[in-house]
C-alpha positions in Angstrom: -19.7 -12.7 24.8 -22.7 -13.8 23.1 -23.3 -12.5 19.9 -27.1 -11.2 20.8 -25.7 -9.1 23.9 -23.0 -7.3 21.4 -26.1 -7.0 18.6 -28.1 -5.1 21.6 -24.8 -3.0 22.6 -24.3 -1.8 19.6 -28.1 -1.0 18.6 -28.3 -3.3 16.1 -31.8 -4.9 15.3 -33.2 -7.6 13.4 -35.5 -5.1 11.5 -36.2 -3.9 8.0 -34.0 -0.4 9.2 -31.3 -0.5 7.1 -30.9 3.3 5.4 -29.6 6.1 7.6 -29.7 10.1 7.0 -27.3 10.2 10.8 -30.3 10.9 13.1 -32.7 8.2 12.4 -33.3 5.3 10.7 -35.4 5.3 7.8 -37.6 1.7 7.0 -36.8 0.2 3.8 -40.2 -0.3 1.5 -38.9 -2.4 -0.7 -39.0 -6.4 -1.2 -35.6 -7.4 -1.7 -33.7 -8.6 1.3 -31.0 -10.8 2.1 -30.4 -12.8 5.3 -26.8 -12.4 7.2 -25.1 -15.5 8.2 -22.1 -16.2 10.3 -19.3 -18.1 8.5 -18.7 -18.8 11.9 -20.7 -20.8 13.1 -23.2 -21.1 9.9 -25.6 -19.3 12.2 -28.2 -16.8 10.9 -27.4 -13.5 12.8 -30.2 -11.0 11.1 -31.5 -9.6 7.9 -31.3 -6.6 6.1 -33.8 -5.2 3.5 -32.4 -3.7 0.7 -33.0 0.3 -0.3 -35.0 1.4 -3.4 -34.3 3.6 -5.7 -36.8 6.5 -4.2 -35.0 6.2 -0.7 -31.9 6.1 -2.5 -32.9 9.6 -4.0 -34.4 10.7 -0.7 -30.9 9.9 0.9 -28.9 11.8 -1.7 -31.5 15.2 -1.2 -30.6 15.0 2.7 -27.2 14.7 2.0 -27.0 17.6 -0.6 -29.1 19.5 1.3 -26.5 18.5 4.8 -23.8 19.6 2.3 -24.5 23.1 2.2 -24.5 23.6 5.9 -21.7 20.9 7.0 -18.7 23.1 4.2 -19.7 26.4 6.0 -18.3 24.7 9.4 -14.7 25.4 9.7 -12.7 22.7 9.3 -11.1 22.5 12.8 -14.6 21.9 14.1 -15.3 19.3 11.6 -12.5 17.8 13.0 -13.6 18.2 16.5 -16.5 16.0 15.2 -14.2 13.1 13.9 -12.3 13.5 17.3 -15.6 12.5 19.0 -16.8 9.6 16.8 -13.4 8.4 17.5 -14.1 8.3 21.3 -16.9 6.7 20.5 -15.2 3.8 19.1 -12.9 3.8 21.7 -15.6 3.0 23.9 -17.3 0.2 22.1 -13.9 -1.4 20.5 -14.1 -4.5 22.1 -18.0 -4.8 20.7 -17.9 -3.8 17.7 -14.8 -5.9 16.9 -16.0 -9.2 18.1 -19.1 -8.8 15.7 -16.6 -7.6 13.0 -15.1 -11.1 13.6 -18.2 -13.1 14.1 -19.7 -11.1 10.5 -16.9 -11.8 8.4 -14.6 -14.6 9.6 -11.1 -12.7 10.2 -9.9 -13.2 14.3 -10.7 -11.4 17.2 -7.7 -9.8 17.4 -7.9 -8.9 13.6 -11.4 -7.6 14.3 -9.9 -5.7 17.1 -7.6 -4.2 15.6 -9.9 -2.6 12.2 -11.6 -0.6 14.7 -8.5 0.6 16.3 -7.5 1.1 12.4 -11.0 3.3 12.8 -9.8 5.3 16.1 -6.4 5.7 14.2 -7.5 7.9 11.0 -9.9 9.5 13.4 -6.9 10.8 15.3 -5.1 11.4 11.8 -8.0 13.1 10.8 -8.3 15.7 13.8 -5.0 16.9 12.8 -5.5 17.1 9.5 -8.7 19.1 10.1 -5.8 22.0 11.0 -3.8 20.8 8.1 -5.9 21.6 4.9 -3.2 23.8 3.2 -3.0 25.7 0.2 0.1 27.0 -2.4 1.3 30.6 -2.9 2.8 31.1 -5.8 5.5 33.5 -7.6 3.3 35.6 -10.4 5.8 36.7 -13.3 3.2 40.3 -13.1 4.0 42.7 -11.2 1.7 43.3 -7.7 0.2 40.1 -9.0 -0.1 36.9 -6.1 -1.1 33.3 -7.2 -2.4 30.9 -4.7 -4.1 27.7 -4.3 -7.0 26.9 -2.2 -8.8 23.6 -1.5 -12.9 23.4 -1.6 -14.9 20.8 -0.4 -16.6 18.3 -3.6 -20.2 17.8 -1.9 -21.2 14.3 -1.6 -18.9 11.8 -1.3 -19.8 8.1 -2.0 -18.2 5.2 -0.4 -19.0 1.8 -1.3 -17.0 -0.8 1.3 -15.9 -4.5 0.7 -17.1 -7.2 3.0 -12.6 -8.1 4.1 -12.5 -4.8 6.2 -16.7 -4.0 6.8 -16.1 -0.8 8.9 -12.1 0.0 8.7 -11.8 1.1 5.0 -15.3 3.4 5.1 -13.4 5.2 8.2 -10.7 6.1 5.8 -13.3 7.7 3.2 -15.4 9.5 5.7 -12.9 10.5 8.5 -11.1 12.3 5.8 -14.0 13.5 4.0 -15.8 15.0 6.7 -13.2 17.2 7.4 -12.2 18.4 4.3 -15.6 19.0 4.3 -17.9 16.7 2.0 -20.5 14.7 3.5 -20.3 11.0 2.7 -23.0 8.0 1.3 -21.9 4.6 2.4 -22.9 1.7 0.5 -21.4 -1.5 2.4 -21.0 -4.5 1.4 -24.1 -6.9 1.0 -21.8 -9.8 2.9 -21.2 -7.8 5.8 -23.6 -5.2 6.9 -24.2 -5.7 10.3 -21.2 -3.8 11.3 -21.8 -0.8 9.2 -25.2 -0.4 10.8 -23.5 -0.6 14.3 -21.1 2.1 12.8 -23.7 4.1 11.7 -25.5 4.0 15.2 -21.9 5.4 16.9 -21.8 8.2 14.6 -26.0 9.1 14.5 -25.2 9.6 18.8 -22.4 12.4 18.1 -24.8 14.0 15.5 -27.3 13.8 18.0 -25.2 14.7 20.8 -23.8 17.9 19.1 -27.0 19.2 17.5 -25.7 18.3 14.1 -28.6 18.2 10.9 -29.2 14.5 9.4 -27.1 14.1 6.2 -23.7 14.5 7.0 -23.1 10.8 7.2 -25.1 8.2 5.5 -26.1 4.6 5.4 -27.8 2.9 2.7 -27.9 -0.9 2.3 -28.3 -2.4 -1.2 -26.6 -4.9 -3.6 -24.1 -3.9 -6.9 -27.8 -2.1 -8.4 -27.3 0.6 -5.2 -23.8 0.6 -6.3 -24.7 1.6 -9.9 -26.8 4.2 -8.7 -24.4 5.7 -6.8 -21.7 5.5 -9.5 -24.3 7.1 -12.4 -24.9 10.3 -10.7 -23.4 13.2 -11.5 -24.8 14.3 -8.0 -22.4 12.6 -6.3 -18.4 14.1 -7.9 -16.3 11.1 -6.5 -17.1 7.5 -6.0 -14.2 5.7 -3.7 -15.2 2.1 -4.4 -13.1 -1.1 -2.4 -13.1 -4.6 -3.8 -12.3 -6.7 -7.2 -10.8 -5.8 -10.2 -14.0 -6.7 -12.1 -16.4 -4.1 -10.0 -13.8 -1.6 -9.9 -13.8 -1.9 -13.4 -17.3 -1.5 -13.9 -17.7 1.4 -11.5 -14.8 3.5 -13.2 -16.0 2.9 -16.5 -19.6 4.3 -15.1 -18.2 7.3 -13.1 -15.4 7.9 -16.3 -18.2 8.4 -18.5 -19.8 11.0 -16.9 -16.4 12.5 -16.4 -16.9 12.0 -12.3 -13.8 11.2 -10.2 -13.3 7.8 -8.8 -11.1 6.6 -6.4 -10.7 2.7 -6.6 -9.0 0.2 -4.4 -9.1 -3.0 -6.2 -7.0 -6.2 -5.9 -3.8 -7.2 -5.5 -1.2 -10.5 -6.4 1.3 -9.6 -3.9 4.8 -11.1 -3.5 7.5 -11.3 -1.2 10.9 -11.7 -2.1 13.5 -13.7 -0.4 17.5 -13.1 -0.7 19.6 -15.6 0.7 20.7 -12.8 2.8 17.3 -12.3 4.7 16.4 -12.9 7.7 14.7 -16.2 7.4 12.6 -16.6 10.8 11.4 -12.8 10.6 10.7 -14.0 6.8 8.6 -16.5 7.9 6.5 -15.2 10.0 5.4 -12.1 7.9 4.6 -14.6 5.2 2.5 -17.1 7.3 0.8 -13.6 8.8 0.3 -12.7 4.5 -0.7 -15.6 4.0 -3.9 -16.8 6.3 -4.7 -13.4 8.0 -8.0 -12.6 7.2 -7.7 -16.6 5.7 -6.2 -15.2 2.9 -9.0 -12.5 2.1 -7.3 -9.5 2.5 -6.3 -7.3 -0.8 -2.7 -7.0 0.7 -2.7 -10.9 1.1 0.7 -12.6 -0.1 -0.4 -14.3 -2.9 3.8 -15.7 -4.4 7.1 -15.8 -2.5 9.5 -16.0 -4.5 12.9 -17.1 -2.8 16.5 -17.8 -3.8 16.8 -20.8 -5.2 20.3 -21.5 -2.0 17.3 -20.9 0.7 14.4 -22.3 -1.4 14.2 -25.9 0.0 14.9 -24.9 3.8 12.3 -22.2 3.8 9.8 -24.3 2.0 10.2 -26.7 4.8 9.8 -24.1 7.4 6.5 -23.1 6.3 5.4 -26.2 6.1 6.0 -27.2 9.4 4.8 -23.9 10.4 1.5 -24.7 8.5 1.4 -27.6 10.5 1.2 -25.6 13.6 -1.7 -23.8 12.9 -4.7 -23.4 14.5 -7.8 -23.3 13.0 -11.0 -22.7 13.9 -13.4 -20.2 15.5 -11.8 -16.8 15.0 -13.5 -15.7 18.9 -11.5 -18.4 20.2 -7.7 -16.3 20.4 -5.7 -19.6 20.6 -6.7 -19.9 16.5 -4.7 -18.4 14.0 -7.3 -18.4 10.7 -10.8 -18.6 10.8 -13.3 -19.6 7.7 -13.5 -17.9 4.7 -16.6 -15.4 3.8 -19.2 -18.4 2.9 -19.5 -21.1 0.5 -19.0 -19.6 -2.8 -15.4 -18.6 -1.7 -14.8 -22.1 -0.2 -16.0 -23.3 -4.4 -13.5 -20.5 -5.6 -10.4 -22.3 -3.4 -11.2 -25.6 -4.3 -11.8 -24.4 -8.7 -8.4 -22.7 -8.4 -6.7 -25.8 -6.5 -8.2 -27.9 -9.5 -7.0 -25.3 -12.0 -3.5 -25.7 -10.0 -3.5 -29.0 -10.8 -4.6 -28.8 -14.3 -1.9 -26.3 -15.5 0.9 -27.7 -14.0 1.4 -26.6 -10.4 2.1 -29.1 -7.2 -0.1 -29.0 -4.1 2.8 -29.8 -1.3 0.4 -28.6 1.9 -3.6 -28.2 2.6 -5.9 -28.3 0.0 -8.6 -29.6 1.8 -12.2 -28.2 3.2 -12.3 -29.0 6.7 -15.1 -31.3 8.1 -16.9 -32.0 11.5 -18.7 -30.1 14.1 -16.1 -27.6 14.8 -16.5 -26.5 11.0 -20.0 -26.9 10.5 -20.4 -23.4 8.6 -18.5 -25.3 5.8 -16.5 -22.1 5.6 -13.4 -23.2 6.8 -10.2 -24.4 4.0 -6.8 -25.7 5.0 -4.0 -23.2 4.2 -2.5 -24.3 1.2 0.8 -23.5 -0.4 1.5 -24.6 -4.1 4.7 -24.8 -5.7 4.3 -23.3 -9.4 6.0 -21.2 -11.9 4.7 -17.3 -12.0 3.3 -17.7 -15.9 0.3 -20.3 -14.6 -2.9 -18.1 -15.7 -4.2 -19.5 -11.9 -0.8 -18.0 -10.4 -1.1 -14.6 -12.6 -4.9 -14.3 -10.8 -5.9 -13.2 -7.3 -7.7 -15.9 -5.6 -9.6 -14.5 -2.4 -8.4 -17.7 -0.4 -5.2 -18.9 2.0 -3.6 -20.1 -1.1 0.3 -19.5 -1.6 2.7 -20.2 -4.7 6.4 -21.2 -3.9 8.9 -20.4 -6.8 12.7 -20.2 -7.2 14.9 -17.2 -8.5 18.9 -16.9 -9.0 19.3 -13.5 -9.7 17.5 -10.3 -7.9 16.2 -8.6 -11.2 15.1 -12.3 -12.4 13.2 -12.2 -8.8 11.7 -8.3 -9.5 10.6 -9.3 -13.2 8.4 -12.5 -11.4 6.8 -10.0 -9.0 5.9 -7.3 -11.5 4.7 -9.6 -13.9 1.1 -9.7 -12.9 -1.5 -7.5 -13.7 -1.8 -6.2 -10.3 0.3 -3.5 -8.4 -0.8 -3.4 -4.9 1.7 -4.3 -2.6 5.1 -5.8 -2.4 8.2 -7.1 -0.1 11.7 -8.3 0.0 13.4 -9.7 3.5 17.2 -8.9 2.6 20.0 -7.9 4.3 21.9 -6.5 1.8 21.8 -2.8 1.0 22.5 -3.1 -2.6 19.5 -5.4 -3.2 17.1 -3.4 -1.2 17.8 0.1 -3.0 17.2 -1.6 -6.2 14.2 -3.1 -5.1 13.1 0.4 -4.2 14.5 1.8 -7.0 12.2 2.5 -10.4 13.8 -0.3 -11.8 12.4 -2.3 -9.1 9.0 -2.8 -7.6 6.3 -1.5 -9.6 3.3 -1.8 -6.9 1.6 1.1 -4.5 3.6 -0.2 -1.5 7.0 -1.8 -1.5 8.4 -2.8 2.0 11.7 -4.0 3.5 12.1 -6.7 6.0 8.5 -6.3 6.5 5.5 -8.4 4.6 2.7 -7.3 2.4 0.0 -7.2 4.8 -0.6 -4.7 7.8 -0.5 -0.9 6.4 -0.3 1.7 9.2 -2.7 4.7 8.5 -0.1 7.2 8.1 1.0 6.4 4.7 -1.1 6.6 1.4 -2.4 3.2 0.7 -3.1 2.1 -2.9 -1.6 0.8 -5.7 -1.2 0.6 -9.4 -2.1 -1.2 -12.8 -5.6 -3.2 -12.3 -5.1 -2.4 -8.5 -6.9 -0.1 -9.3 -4.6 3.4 -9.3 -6.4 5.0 -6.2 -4.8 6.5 -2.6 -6.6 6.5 0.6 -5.4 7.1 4.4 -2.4 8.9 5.2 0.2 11.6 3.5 -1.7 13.7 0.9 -4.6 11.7 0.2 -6.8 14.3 1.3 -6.4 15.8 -1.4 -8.8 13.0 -3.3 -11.8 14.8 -1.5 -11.6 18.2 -2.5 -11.2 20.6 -5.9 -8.6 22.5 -6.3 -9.0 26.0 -7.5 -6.0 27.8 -8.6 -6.4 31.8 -7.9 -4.9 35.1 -9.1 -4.4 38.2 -7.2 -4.1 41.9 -8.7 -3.4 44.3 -6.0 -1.8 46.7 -8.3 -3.5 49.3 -10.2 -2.3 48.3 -13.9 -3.4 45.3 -15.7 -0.5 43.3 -17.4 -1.0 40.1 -19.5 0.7 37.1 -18.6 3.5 36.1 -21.5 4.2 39.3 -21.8 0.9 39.6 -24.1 0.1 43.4 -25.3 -3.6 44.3 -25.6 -4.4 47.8 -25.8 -7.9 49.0 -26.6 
């Protein structure tokens, strides 16, 4: 497919449209602008114009304004909604995921399989639309009933990280729209192509249903939009995906107005390897970890750490394995790891190869940027793996690149004190046979991330679960189980259906 047929496919121009209300497209008056190029092929594949702050305001008065009327639809037709956007992306899946993959770098299949991540929490989402449940509680007063209910917040915003463009704003907004908020999505600057082909799915089933503008909204901009979004007490929660440093920032911006803020920030993940595990299956979940998404993705294996009576077979397994590898255009399916976002991350892998070196560690495969016309971008890296001890600083920071560090352990706590000593809490893993090791590594004296897996890897969460983690990771849940509950304000009520009026605590008040 070439890449102009999918652009047309998916209504995506080369135009100064980049802010969406759900019906139309609004043009962007302002000056700033930045130009979208495939790490790829190095290729310049359109350009968006960047929102102001008066279309940012106009977007937020649709949107409060959509808010009014989308909370008075009940939720199972909200849902009915989400059901329909899902069917859209049914329909254009093999579209929209090649230019995922062409956008950002990460394999067809990968791209392919973030929208069917999309059609997923759709489907989760339907359900849940009939799901939305409330508490009753036991009153200690007589003909007294407590219950719970949930409300809608309002305005929802969501701002998106280049890794998953399209995949981790269907999380926010699925959910949200059927809990009943209405949702502002501020993608990333790296990637938004895909979020304007998103937003043209979801503006036909508003159009197609009779729907108002507002419910679901685009606006393009760079970490100012960001701050906008995360200063107004317009908007109660701010679910923001990406580093430590802009979670940080955003948190401390949406904390001081005493907003909510939902962040999903990075992660050092490790795998654990017994010496009872399953070696091959071990393997290949780490290589996966490892250069998926060429090492980009938050859930990325960053450290295995393996018993020290396995160590020097499985280091040589992985790096024949390495040697194996594919790599080159992510379209092509016979590749295993495309290129990295652009050039700045290719100068973050080489600085923290160089800080490897520096501090101690040992380069034993990769390391290099690949030349010649296949790699012309000058995107693409060698998948590297490093042997070095867990108290490098370089090893103790999450480096957005294919970039593993080997390290020994002889005892299982020794092995759960390496992985938890990071700043991070994202996600974890041990391959193991043995039950005792695997209940302690699930126990609370074990791993202390958001996700902890057995005889799986880090990388590849399934919708259905709550996905998050903990420490600079950020403390947020999205997706699956009760993370619903994120979009919506609790309200606790109290019921007299008697004709007396007693105190709770027994409290006498006569007057």
């Amino acid at each position: 497919m070439k890449i102009n047929k999918i652009l047309e496919s998916l209504g995506v121009k080369d135009v100064n449209e980049s802010i969406s209300t759900g019906r139309e497209w609004i043009t962007a008056v302002g000056s700033d602008s930045r130009e979208i190029t495939s790490p790829v092929s190095g290729e310049r594949i359109g350009t968006v114009v960047y929102a102001t702050e008066s279309e940012y305001n106009h977007v937020l008065r649709v949107a409060e304004q959509a808010s009014e009327f989308w909370k008075k639809v009940p939720a199972p037709e909200r849902g009915n909604i989400i059901r329909k956007l899902g069917n859209k992306l049914r329909i254009k899946k093999r579209e929209l995921g090649y230019l995922v993959s062409y956008e950002m770098g990460k394999s067809l299949q990968e791209g392919l399989g973030e929208v069917q991540e999309m059609i997923d929490i759709c489907d989760y989402a339907v359900g849940l639309s009939r799901q939305l449940y409330g508490l009753t509680i036991q009153s200690e007063r007589k003909d007294h009933r407590m219950m719970e209910q949930w409300h809608p917040l309002g305005v929802v915003g969501i701002i998106s990280a280049f890794n998953f463009p399209v995949a981790v704003w269907s999380w926010n907004a699925a959910i949200a729209a059927v809990c009943g908020d209405v949702v502002i999505w501020k993608p990333s600057e790296k990637a938004p192509l895909s979020a304007i082909a998103c937003q043209n799915l979801i503006s036909e089933v508003l159009i197609e249903n009779d729907l108002p503008e507002g419910i679901f909204n685009l606006i393009n901009g760079d970490y100012r939009m960001g701050e906008l979004m995360a200063k107004d007490r317009k908007i109660p929660l701010v679910s923001a995906t990406g580093s430590t440093r802009m979670g940080r920032r955003v948190g401390q911006i949406v904390g001081a107005r005493l907003g909510r803020s939902l962040l999903e920030l990075g992660g050092n993940n490790a795998v654990i390897i017994s010496k009872s595990a399953n070696l091959e299956n071990a393997l290949r979940a780490v290589v996966f970890g490892c250069i998926g998404t060429a090492g980009q993705r938050c859930t990325s294996t960053r450290r295995v750490i393996v018993h020290s009576e396995v160590y020097d077979h499985f280091k040589n397994s992985l790096i024949e394995t390495y040697k194996k590898l594919n790599i080159g255009d992510p379209l092509n399916e016979s590749n295993q790891m495309g290129p990295l976002i652009d050039k700045d991350a290719v100068k973050t892998y080489l600085q923290a190869l160089s800080d490897v070196e520096d501090q101690g560690g040992r380069v034993v495969y990769g390391g290099n940027v690949l030349k010649g016309k296949a790699y012309k971008s000058g995107c693409y890296v060698e998948p590297t793996i490093v042997e070095a001890g867990n108290h490098l600083a370089i090893v103790q920071e999450e480096t957005f690149a294919p970039i593993v560090y080997l390290m020994k352990y002889n005892r299982l706590e020794e092995a759960i004190a390496m992985q938890n000593d990071v700043k991070q809490g994202l996600s974890s893993a041990i391959f193991s046979d043995s039950v005792l090791e695997v209940e302690h590594f699930l126990s609370n004296r074990g791993s202390d991330c958001g996700i902890a897996n057995v005889n799986i890897g880090t990388s590849g969460a399934e919708i259905g679960g709550a996905f998050g983690g903990e420490k600079d990771t950020g403390g947020g849940r999205e997706s699956g189980s009760d993370a619903w509950k994120n979009y919506m304000r609790r309200q606790t009520n109290t019921i007299n259906y008697g004709t007396d009026l007693p105190l709770a605590q027994g409290i006498k008040f006569d007057i």
